[in-house]
C-alpha positions as CSV (number, residue, x, y, z in Angstrom):
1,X,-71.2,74.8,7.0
2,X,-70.1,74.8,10.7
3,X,-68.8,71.8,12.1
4,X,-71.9,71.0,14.3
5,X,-74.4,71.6,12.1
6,X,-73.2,69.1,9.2
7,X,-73.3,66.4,13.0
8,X,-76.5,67.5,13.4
9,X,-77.5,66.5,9.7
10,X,-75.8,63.5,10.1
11,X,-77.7,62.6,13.2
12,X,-81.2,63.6,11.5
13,X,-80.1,61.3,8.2
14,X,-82.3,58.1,8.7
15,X,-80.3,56.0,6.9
16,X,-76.7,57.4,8.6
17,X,-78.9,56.6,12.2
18,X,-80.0,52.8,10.8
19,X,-76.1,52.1,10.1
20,X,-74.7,53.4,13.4
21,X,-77.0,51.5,15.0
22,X,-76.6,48.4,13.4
23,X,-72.9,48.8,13.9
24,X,-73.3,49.9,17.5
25,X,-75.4,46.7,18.1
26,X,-72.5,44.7,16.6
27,X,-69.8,45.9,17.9
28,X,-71.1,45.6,21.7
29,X,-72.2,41.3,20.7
30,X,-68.4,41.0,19.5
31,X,-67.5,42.6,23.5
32,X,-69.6,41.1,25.3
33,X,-68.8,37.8,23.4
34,X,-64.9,38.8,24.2
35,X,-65.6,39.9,27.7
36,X,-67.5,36.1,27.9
37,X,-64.9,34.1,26.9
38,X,-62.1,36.2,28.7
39,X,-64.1,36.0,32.3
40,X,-64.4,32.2,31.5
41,X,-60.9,32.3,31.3
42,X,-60.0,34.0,34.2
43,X,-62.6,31.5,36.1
44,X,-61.3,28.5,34.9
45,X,-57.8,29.8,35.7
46,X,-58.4,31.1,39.1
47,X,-61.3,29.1,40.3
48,X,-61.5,26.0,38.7
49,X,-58.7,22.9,38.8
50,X,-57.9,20.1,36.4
51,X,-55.9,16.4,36.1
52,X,-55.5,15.0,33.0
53,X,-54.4,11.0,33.1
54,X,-53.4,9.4,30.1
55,X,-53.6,5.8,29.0
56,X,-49.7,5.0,29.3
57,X,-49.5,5.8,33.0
58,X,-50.1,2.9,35.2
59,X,-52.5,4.8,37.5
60,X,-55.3,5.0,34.1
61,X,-56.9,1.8,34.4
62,X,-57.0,2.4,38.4
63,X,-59.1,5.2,37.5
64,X,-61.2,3.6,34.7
65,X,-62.2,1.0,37.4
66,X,-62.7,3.5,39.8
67,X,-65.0,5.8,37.8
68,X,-66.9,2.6,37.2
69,X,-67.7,2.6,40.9
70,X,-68.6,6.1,41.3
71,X,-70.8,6.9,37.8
72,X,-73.4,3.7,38.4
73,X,-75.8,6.1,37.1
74,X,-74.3,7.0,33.7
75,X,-76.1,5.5,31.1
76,X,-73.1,5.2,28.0
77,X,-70.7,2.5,28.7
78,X,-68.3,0.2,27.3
79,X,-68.0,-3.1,28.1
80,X,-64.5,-5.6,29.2
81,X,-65.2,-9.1,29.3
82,X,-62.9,-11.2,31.8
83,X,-62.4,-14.8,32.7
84,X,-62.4,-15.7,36.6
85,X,-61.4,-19.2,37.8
86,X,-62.6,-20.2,41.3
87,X,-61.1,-22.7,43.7
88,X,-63.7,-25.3,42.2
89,X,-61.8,-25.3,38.9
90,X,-65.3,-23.7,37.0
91,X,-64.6,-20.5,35.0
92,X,-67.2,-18.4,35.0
93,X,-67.0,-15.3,32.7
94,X,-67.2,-11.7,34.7
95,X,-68.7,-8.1,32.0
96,X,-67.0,-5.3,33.7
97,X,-68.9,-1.9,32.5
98,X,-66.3,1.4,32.0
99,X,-68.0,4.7,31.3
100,X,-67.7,4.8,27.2
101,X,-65.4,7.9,25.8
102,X,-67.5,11.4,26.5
103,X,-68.4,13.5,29.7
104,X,-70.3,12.2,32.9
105,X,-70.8,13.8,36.0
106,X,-69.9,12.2,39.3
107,X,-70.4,13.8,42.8
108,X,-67.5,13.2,45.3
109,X,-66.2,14.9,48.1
110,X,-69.3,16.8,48.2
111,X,-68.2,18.5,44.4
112,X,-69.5,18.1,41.4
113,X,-66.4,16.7,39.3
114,X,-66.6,16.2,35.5
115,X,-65.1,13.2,33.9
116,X,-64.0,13.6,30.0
117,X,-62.5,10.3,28.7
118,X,-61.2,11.0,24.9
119,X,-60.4,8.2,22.1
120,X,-57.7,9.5,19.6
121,X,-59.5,8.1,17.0
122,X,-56.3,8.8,14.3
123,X,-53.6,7.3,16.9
124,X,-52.9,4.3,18.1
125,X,-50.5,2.7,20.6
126,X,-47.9,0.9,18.1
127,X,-47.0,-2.1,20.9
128,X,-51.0,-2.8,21.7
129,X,-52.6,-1.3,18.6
130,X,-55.4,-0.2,21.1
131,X,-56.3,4.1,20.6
132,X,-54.6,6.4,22.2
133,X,-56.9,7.4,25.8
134,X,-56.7,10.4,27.9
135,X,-59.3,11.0,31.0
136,X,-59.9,14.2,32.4
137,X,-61.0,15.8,35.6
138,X,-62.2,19.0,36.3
139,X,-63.3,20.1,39.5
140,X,-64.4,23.7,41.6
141,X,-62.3,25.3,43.7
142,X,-58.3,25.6,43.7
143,X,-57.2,22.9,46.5
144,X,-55.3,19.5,44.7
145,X,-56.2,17.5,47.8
146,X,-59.5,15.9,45.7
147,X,-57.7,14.8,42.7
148,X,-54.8,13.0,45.4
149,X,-57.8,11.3,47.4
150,X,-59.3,10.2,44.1
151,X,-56.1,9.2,43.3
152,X,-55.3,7.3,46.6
153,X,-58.7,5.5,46.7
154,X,-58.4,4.4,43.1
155,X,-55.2,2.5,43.9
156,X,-56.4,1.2,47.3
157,X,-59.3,-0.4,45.1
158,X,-57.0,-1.9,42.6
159,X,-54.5,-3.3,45.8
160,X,-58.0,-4.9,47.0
161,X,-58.8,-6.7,43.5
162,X,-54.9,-8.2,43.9
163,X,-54.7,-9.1,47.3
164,X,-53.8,-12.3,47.7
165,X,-53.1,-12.6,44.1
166,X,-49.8,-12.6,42.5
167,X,-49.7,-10.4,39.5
168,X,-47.0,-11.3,36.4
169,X,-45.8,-8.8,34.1
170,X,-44.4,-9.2,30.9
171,X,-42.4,-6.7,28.5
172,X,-44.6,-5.3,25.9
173,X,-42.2,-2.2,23.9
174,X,-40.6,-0.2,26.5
175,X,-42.9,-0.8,29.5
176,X,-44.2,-4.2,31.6
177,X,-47.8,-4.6,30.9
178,X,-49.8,-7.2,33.4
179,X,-50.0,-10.2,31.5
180,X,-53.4,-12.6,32.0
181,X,-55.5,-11.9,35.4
182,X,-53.9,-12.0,38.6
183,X,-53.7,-15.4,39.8
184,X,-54.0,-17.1,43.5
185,X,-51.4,-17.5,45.3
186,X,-49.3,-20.2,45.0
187,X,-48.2,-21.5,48.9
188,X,-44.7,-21.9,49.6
189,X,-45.3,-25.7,51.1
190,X,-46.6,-26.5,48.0
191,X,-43.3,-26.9,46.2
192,X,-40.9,-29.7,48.0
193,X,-37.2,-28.7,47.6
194,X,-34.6,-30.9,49.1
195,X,-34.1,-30.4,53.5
196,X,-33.6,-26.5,54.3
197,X,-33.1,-25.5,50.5
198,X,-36.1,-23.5,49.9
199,X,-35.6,-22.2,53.8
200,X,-32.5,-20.9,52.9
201,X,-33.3,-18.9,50.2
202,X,-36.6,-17.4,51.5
203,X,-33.9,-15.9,54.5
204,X,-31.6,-14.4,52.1
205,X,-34.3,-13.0,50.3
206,X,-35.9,-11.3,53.3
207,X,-32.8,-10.6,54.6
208,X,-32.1,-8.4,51.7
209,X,-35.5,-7.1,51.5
210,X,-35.7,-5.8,55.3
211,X,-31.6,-3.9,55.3
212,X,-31.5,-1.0,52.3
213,X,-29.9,1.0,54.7
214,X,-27.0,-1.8,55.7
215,X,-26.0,-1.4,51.9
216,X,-27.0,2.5,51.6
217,X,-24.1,3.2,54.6
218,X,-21.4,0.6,53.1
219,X,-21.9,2.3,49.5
220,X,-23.3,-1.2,47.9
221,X,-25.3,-1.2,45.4
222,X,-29.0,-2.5,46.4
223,X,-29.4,-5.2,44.2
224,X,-29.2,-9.4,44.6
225,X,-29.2,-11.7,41.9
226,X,-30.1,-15.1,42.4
227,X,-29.5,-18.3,39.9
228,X,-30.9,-21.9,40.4
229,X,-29.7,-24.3,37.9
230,X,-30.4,-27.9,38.0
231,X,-32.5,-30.3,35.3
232,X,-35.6,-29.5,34.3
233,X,-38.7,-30.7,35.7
234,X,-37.4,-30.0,39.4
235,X,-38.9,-27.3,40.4
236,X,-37.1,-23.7,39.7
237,X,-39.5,-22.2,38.8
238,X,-42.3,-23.1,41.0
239,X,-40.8,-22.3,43.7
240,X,-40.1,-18.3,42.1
241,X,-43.7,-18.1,41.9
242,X,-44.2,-19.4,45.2
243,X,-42.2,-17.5,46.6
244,X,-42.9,-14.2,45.1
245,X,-46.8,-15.0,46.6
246,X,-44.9,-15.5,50.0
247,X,-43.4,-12.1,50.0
248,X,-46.2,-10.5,48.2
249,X,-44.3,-9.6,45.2
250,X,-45.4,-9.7,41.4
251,X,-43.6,-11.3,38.8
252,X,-41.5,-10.0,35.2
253,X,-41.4,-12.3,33.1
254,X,-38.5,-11.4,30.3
255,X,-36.8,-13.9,27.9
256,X,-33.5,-12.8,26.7
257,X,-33.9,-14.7,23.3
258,X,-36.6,-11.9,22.0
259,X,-35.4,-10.7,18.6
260,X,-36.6,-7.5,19.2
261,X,-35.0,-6.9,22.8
262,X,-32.2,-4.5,22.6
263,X,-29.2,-3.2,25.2
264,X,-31.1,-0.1,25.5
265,X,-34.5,-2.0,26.0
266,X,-33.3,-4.4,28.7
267,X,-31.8,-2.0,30.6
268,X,-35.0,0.8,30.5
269,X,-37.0,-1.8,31.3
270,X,-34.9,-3.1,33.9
271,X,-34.9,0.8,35.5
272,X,-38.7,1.0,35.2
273,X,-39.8,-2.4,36.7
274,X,-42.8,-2.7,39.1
275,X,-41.8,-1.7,42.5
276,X,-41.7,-5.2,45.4
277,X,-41.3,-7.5,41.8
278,X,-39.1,-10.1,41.4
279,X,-37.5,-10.1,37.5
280,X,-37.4,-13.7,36.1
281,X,-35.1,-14.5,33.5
282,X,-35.8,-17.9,32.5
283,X,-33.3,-20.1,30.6
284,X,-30.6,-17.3,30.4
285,X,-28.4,-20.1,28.5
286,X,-30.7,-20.2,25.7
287,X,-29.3,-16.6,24.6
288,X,-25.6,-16.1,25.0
289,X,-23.4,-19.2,24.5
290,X,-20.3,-19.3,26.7
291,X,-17.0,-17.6,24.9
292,X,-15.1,-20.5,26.6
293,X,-17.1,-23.3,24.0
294,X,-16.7,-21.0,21.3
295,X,-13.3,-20.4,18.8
296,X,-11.7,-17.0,19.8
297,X,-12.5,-15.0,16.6
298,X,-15.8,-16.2,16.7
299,X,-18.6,-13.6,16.0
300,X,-21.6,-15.1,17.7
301,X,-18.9,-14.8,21.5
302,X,-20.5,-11.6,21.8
303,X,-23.9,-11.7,20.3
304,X,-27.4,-13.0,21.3
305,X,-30.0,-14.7,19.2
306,X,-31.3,-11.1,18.7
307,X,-29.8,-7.1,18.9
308,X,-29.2,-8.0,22.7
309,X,-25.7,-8.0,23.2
310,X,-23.7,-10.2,26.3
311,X,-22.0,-6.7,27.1
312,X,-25.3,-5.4,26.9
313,X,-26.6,-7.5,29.7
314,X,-23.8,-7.2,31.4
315,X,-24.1,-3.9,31.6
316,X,-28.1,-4.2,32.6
317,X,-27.5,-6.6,35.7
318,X,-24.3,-4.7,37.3
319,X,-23.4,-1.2,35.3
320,X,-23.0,1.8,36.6
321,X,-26.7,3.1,35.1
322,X,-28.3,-0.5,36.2
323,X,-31.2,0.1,38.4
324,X,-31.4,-0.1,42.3
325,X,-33.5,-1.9,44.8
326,X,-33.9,-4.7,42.4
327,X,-34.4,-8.4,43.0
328,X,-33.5,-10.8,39.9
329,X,-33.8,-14.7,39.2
330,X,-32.1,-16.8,36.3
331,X,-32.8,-19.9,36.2
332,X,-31.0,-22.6,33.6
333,X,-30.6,-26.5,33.2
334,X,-27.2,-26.1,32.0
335,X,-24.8,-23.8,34.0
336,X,-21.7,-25.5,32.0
337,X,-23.5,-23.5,29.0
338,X,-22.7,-20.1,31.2
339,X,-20.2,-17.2,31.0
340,X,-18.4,-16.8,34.0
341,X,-18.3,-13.2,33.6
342,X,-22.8,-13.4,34.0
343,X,-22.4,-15.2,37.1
344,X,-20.0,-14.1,38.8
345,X,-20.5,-12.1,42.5
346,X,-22.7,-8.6,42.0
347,X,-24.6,-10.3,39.4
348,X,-25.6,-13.4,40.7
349,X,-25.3,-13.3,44.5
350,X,-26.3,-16.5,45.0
351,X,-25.9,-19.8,43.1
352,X,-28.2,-22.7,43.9
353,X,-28.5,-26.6,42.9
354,X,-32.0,-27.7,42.2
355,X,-31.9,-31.6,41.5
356,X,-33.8,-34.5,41.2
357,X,-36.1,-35.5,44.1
358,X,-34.1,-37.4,47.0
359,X,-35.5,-39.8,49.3
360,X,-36.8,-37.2,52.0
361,X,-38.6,-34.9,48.7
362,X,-40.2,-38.3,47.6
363,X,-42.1,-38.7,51.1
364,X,-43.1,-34.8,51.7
365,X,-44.5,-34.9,48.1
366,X,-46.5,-38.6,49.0
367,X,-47.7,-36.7,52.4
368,X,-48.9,-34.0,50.5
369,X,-51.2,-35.4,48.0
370,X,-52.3,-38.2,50.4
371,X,-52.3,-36.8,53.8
372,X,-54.7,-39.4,55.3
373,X,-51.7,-42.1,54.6
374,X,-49.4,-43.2,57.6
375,X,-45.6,-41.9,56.9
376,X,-44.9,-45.8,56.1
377,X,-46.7,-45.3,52.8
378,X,-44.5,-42.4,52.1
379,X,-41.6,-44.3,52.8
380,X,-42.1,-47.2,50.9
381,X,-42.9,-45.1,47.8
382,X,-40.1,-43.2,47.9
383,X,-38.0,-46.3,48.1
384,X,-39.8,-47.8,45.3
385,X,-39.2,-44.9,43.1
386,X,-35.8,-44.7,43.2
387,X,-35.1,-48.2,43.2
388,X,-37.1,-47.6,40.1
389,X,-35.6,-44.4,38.7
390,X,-32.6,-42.6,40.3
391,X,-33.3,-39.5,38.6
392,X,-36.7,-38.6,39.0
393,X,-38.0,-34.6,38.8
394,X,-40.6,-33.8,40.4
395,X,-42.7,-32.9,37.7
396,X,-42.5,-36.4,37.0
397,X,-43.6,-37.2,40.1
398,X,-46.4,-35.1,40.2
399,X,-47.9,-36.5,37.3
400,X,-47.5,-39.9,38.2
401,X,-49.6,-38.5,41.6
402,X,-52.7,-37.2,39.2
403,X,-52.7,-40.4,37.6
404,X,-53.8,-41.8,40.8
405,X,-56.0,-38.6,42.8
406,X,-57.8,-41.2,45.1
407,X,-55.7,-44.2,45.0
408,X,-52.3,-44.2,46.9
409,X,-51.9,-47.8,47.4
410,X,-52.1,-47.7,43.5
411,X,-49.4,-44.7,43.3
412,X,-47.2,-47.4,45.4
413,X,-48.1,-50.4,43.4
414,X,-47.6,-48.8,39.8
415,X,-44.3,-46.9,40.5
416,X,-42.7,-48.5,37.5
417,X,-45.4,-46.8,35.1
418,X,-43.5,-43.3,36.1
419,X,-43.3,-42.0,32.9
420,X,-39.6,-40.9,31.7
């Protein structure tokens, strides 16, 4: 049978027809459905632009608070309860609503952008043991400038909810997590230091702040370490506080004594410090013992209440891989207690005495509370304290003062109840 007449059969065969048809049908679904997905490729690709932000960087929770502000209309949220303390000492409690984990739709810079925030329901963040969170945005068009604005506007509005706050930081793994809500503020003049002390160090600290390049041309590194030592209950740390709310600067808090800080912890999280913060290490005696008060073969010359060894900090405050453009305090109440080798120049800069209140302290701090009083009031308690007790701190003094809110002449009278 010719060639073209067994085609023709086939084509007259009804059940040959029914098959190629069927398979015909098929196979063009299965393109089209490939074409489909390869053009929404290509669009996506070519035509379409997108930022993904996860939960560890420090711009997320920016962006969580500024998709609160643009998707008022989205009707799944999630809910962060806060605590707010106003000047009148009442706390009044403040529900923040975040758009809950899923896709919204928020116009901006006249685009439709869509948000995705994913939960990672399987991992979890092993410091916090909150999920894992990613948020992503997709927008039209091939042009980056949106996702920077959105970027830029979500900081500006988290730099509004801090101003004239002072923000404090503690080490949580191997990043500084804010710790509480940002508090107000604390004035400079609100912590009395002995005659030009407090002066002194607000110019050195400026000083440093305002001349990178003086050290960038002499090849110094562009660091300052600071150390105030003194009893406690004078005031060292106060005035840190104050003064980091004077410069604008927040505050990391890290205590050497952690079990679980390491050399290689101390110094990443030295490197990776919030930029214009000021790193407080409180009571830096309380973790290394000085090899001077110890016997030579000792083991415990070298080694800190945890993995953190004295080389290790050593290393961390004035190594060749310690950080630059970095501002640190130590504070102690026994600098006898201290290794030379910690605070000598390069790693502590400058070394200041914070003592008991003197005569002029005692009347500033009287003026303060009670500023109706003539100065003779202030005098004549300051006298009577320290005819009373020579070594007075001024937390002591302090709470003496709440004792008596609305009654200087009974501050004066009762001087002798000062408690010890």
């Amino acid at each position: 049978m010719p060639l073209s007449d067994f085609v023709d059969a086939l084509k007259d065969n009804p059940y040959f027809g029914a098959g190629f048809g069927l398979v015909g049908v098929g196979s063009a679904i299965a393109l089209a459905r490939k074409g489909a997905q390869f053009g929404m490729i290509f669009f996506r690709r070519n035509y379409m632009i997108t930022l993904e932000v996860p939960s560890r960087d420090k711009s997320y929770h920016w962006l969580l608070s500024w998709i609160t502000k643009h998707a008022k209309h989205t009707q799944h949220l999630s809910v962060e309860t806060s605590y707010m303390q106003h000047e009148s000492g009442r706390v009044h409690t403040q529900f923040d609503f975040h758009p809950s984990p899923g896709n919204h739709i928020i116009w901006y810079g006249r685009k439709w952008i869509r948000v995705e925030r994913t939960r990672e329901k399987q991992m979890v963040d092993l410091h916090t043991g909150t999920p894992w969170e990613s948020v992503t945005f997709t927008a039209m068009g091939r042009n980056r400038d949106i996702f920077f604005n959105i970027l830029q506007e979500a900081r500006e509005l988290a730099l509004k909810q801090e101003e004239g706050r002072t923000v404090m930081y503690t080490a949580l793994g191997s990043e500084w997590r804010p710790f509480g809500f940002p508090r107000r503020r604390r004035p400079l003049s609100s912590v009395v230091l002995e005659r030009g002390l407090a002066d002194r160090i607000v110019d050195d600290v400026k000083e440093f702040i305002g001349n990178p390049k003086w050290y960038t041309d002499r090849g110094i590194p562009y660091r300052r370490g600071y150390l105030l030592y003194g009893p406690p209950g004078c005031g060292k740390s106060s005035f840190i506080t104050a003064l980091a709310g004077e410069l604008g600067y927040s505050i990391c808090l890290m205590s050497l004594s952690d079990r679980s800080l390491s050399d290689d912890r101390l110094n990443h999280l030295l490197s990776v410090a919030p930029q214009q913060s000021i790193i407080l290490l409180e009571d830096v005696d309380a973790a290394f013992i000085s090899r001077d008060l110890l016997p030579t073969e000792s083991p415990m010359a070298y080694q800190g209440m945890g993995r953190l060894t004295f080389s290790g900090l050593l290393n961390a405050l004035d190594g060749v891989a310690s950080s630059e453009a970095r501002i640190v305090f130590m504070t102690t109440n026994f600098i006898d207690r201290l290794d030379p080798a910690l605070i000598r120049p390069g790693r502590v800069d400058m070394k200041q005495y914070v003592g008991h209140c003197t005569h002029w302290q005692l009347t500033q701090m009287f003026r303060r509370f009670y500023p109706a009083e003539q100065a003779t009031e202030g005098e004549r308690f300051a006298q009577n304290a320290l005819a009373t007790l020579p070594n007075i701190s001024a937390a002591q003094v302090q709470g003496h003062f709440m004792l008596y809110k609305m009654d200087p002449t009974g501050s004066i009278d009762n001087v002798a109840k000062i408690k010890q």
